[in-house]
Kinemage of the C-alpha trace (Angstrom):
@kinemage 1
@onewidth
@group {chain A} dominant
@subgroup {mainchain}
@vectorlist {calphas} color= white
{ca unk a 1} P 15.014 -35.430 -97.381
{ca unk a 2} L 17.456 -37.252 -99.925
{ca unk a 3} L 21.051 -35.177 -98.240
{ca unk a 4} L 21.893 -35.949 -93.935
{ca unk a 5} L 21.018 -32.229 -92.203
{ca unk a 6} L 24.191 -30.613 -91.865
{ca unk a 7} L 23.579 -27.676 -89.133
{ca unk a 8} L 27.050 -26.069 -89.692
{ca unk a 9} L 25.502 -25.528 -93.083
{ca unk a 10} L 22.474 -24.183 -91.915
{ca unk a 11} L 24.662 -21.655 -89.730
{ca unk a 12} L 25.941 -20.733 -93.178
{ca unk a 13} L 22.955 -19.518 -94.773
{ca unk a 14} L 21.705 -17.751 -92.105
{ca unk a 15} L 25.037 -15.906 -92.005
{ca unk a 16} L 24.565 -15.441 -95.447
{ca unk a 17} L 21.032 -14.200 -95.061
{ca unk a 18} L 22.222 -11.435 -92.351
{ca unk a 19} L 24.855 -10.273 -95.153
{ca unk a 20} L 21.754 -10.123 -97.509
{ca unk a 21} L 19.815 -8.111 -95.722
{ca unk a 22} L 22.691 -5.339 -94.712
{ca unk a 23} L 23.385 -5.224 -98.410
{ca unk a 24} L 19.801 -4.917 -99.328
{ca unk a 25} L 18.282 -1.641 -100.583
{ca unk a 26} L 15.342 0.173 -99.484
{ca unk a 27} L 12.016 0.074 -101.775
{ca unk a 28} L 11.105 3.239 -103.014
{ca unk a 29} L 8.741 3.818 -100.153
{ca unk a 30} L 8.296 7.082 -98.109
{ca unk a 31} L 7.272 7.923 -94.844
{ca unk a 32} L 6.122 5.782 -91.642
{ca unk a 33} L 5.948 2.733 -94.275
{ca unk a 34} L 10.045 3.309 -94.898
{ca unk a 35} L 10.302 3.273 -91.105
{ca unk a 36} L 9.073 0.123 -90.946
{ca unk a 37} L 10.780 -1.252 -93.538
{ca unk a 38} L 14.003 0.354 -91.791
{ca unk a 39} L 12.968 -1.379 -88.565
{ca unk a 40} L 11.670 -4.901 -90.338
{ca unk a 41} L 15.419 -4.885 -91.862
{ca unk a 42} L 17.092 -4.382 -88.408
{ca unk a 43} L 14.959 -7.018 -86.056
{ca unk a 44} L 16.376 -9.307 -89.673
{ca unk a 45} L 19.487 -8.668 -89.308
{ca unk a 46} L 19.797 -8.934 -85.847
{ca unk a 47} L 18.151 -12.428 -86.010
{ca unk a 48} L 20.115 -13.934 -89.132
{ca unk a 49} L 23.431 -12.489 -87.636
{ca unk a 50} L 22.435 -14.489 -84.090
{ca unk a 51} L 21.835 -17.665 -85.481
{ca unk a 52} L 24.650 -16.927 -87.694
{ca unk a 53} L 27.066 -16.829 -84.919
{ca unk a 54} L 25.532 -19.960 -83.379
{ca unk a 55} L 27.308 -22.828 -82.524
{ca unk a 56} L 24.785 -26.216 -83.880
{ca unk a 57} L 25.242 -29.522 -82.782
{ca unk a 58} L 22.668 -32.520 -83.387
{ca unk a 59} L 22.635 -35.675 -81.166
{ca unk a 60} L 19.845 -38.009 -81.223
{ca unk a 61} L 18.162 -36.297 -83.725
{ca unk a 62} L 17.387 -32.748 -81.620
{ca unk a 63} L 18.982 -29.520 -82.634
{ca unk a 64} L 20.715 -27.268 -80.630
{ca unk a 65} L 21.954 -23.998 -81.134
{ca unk a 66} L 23.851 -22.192 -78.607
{ca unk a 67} L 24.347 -18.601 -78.780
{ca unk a 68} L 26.977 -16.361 -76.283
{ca unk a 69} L 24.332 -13.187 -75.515
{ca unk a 70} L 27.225 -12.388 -72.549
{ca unk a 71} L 29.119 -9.228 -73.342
{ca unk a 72} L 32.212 -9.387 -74.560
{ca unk a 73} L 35.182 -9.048 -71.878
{ca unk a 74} L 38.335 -7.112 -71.842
């Protein structure tokens, strides 16, 4: 790797990558295979927008990313 790993960046993309798939259309495919094409995009989404929301920090050289799964509070 020429460039220092910049996590924040790599929060970036994968926020960018759960916008992608939201905005993504769906093939023209019909029946149980659109279903799970419909289901593929969601568990994607889901994923990207987690990691998106992560909070990265990297000491020593290990990653960690540290995501709030605690519902929100009132």
């Amino acid at each position: 790797m020429s460039q220092a790993f910049d996590p924040n960046e790599m929060i970036l993309r994968f926020r960018e990558r759960a916008d992608a798939v939201k905005r993504r259309g769906l093939p023209p495919v019909e029946g149980p295979e659109r279903l799970r094409f419909i289901e593929a995009a969601k568990v994607d989404f889901q994923d990207y927008a987690m990691l998106g929301d992560a909070t990265a920090t990297l000491e020593d050289g290990i990653l960690r990313l540290e995501i709030d799964l605690r519902p929100p509070t009132d």
